[in-house]
C-alpha positions as CSV (number, residue, x, y, z in Angstrom):
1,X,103.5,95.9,112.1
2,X,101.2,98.8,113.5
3,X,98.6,100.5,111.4
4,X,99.6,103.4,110.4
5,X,96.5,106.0,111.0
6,X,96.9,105.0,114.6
7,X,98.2,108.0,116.9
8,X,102.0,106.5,117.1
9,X,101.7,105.8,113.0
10,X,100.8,109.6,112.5
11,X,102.9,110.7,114.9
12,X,105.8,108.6,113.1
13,X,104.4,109.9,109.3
14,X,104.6,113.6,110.7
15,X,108.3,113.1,111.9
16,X,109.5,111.4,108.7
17,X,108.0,114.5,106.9
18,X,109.5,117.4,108.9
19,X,113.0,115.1,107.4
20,X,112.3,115.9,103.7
21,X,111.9,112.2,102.4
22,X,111.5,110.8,99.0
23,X,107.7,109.8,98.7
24,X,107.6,106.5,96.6
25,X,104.6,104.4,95.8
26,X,104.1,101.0,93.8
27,X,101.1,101.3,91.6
28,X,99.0,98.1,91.8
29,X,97.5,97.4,94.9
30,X,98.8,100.6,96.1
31,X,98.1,103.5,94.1
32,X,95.3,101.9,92.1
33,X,93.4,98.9,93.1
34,X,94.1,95.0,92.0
35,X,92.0,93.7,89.0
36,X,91.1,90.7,87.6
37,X,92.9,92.1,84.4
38,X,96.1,94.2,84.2
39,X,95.1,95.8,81.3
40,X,91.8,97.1,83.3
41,X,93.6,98.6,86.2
42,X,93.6,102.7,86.9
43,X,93.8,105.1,89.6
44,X,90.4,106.4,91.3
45,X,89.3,109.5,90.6
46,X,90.0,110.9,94.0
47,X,93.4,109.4,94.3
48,X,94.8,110.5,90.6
49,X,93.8,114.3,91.9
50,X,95.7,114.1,95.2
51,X,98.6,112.3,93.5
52,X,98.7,115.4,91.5
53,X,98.6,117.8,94.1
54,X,101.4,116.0,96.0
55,X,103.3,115.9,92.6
56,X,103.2,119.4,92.5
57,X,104.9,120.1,95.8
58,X,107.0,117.1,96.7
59,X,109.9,114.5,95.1
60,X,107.5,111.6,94.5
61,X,108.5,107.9,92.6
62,X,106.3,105.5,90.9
63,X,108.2,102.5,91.4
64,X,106.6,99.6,89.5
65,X,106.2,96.2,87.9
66,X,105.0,97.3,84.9
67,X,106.7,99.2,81.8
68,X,107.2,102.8,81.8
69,X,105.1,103.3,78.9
70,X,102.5,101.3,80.2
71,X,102.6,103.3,83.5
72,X,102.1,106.8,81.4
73,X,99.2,105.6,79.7
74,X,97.4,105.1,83.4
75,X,98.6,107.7,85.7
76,X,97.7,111.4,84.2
77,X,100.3,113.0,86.6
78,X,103.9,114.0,86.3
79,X,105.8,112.4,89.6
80,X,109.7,113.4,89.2
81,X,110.5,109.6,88.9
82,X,109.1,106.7,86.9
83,X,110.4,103.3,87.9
84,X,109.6,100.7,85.8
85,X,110.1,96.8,85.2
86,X,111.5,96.9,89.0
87,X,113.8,98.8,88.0
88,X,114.8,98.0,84.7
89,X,113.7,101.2,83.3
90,X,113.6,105.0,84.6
91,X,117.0,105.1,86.0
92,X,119.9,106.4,84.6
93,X,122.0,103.5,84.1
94,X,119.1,101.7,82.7
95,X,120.4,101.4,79.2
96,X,123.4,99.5,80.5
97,X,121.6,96.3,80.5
98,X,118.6,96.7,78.3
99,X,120.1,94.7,75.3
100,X,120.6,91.3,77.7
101,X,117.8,92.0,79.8
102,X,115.8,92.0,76.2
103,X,117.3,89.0,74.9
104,X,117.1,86.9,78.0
105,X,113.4,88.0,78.2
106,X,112.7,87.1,74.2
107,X,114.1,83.6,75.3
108,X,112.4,82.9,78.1
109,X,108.6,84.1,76.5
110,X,109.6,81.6,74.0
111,X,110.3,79.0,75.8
112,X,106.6,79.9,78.0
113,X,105.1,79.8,75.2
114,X,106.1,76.7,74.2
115,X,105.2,74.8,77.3
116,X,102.1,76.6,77.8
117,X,100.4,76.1,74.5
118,X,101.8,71.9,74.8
119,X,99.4,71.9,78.0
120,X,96.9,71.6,75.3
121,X,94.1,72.7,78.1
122,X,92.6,76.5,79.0
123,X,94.5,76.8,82.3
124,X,93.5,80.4,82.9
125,X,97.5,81.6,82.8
126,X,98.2,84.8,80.8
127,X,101.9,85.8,79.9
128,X,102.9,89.5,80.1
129,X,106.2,90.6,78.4
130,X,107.3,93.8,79.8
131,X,110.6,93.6,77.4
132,X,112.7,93.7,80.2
133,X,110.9,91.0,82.9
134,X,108.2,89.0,82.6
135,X,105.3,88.2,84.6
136,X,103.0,85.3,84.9
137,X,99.3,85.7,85.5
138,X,96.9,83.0,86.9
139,X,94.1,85.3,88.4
140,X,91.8,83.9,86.0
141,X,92.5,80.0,86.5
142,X,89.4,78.0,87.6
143,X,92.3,75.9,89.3
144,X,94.8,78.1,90.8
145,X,96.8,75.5,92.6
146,X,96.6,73.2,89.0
147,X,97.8,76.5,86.9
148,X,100.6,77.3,89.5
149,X,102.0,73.8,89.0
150,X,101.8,74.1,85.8
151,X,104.1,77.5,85.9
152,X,106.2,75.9,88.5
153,X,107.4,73.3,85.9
154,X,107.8,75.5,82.8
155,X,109.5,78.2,84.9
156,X,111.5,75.1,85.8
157,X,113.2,74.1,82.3
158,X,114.5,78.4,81.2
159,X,117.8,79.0,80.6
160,X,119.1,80.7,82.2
161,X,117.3,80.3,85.8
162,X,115.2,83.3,86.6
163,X,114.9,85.5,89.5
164,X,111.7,84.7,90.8
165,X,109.2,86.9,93.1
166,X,106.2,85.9,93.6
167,X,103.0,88.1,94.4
168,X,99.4,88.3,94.1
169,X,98.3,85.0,91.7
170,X,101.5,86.0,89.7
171,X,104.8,85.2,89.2
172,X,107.4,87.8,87.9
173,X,110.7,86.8,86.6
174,X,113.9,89.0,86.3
175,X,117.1,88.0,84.8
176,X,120.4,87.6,86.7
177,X,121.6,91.2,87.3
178,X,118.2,93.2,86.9
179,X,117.3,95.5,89.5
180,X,115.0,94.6,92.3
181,X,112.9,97.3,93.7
182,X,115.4,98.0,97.0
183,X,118.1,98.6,94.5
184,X,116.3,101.2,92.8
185,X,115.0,102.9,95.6
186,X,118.7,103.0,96.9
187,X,119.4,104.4,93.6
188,X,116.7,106.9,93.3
189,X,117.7,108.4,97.3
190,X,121.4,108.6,95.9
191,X,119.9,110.8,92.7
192,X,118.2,113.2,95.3
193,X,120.7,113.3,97.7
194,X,118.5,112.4,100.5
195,X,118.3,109.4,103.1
196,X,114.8,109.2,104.6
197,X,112.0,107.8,102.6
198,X,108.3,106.8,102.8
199,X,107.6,103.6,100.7
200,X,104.1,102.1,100.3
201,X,103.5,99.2,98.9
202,X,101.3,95.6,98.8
203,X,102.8,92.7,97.6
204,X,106.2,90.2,97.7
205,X,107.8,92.8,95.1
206,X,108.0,95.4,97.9
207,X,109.3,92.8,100.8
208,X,112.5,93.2,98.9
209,X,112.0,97.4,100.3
210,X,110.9,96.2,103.5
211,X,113.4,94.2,104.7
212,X,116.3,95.9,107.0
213,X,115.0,98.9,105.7
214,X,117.2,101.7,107.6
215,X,115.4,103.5,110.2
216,X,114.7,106.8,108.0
217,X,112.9,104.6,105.9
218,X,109.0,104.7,106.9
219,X,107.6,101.6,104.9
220,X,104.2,100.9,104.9
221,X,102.5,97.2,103.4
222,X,98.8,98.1,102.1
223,X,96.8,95.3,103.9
224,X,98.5,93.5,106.6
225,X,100.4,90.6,106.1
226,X,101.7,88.6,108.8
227,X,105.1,87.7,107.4
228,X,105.3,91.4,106.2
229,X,109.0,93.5,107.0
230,X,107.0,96.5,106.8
231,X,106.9,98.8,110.0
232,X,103.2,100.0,109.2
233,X,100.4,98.8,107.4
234,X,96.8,100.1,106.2
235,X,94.0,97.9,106.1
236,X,93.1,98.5,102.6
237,X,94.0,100.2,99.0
238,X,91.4,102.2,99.8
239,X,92.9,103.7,102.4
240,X,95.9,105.1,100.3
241,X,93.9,108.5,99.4
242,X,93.5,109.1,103.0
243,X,97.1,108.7,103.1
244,X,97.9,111.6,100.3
245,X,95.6,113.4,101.7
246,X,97.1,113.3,105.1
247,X,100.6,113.8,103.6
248,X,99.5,116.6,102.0
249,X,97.9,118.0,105.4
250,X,100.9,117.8,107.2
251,X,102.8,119.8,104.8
252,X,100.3,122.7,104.7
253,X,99.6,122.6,108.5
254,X,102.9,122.5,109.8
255,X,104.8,124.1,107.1
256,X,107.3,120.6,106.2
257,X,109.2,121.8,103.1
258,X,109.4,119.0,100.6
């Protein structure tokens, strides 16, 4: 990976723009910084008013773990797309699936809940059911290695098996047949009629993006990672302002139509 604010990573961001992508962002980690509690996480200041501005002037996604509702409630702006559950929700053959995506979900917190409560200890795990996936948080475990291998085994007994993807002291699980993030970017650039695209995100979610992505895709991982597909990366969440801004820059100074 190179960093991106480097001379060949602007030079590279300023091309991609004079092609008209699709701008899409993941939201934790990326737009807003990680937090010990989901519930607790929101955009800065600074970043929910350039986010805005670029709103106003170019095609930008929200693509995202989290619901769609729950993504309204935290990001004050209007971006034409809003992605949730990995793609699960926002698309427009979303409601296709929703009925088995819910009932395989409702099974499988059961289940959790079950196995977690028979621990009989205060492992520090917290379930999140997003309707349509789930996710598995151990942020808070005194133990992380003890609490993981405690998932591990009651991920172990669902039925059906899950589609797992791992990230930052989670676990997210996806039925057979849900969308992964790729699939709904794929989807979303089909919507627009467009091929290039600039995709930033942070964690194992995105790597699914990453991978083989096609040249006019400009993918960027927010702090490096060495097994990483991403062709750029920035050191830190906090440098994803400078990033809007710069976008937003480009298209004023040079005159890139969005």
């Amino acid at each position: 990976m190179d960093y991106l604010l480097s001379a060949y990573g602007m030079a590279e961001l300023a091309y991609l723009l004079s092609k008209q992508p699709l701008l899409i962002f993941d939201f934790d980690g990326t737009l807003a910084p990680i937090v010990t509690l989901p519930s607790h996480a929101k955009l800065s200041v600074a970043v929910s008013r350039l986010l805005g501005k670029l709103c106003e002037c170019a095609p930008v996604a929200i693509v995202s773990g989290r619901s769609v509702a729950d993504l309204v409630d935290r990001i004050g702006v209007q971006p034409k797309y809003l992605v949730g559950n990995h793609g699960a929700e926002g698309l427009p053959d979303s409601h296709i699936m929703e009925d088995e995506l819910r009932r395989v979900c409702a099974v499988w917190s059961h289940s959790l809940r079950t196995s977690l409560d028979d621990c009989g200890i205060d492992s520090g795990i917290m379930l999140e059911d997003k309707t349509f996936t789930l996710s598995l948080h151990y942020r808070l475990a005194r133990d992380k290695n003890a609490a993981l291998s405690i998932l591990q085994n009651a991920i172990g007994k669902l039925d059906p098996v899950p589609k797992i993807i791992p990230g930052k002291c989670v676990i997210n699980l996806l039925p057979q047949g849900a969308l992964n993030k790729r699939l709904a970017v794929e989807q979303l650039l089909m919507l627009e009629g467009r091929k290039n695209a600039l995709y930033v995100g942070d964690d194992d979610t995105d790597e699914s993006v990453f991978i083989d992505a096609p040249n006019e895709w400009l993918t960027i991982r927010v702090e490096p990672e060495v097994q990483s597909k991403a062709r750029f990366f920035l050191f830190s969440q906090a440098e994803v302002g400078k990033l809007l801004q710069i976008i937003l820059s480009i298209h004023i100074e040079r005159g890139f139509p969005f």
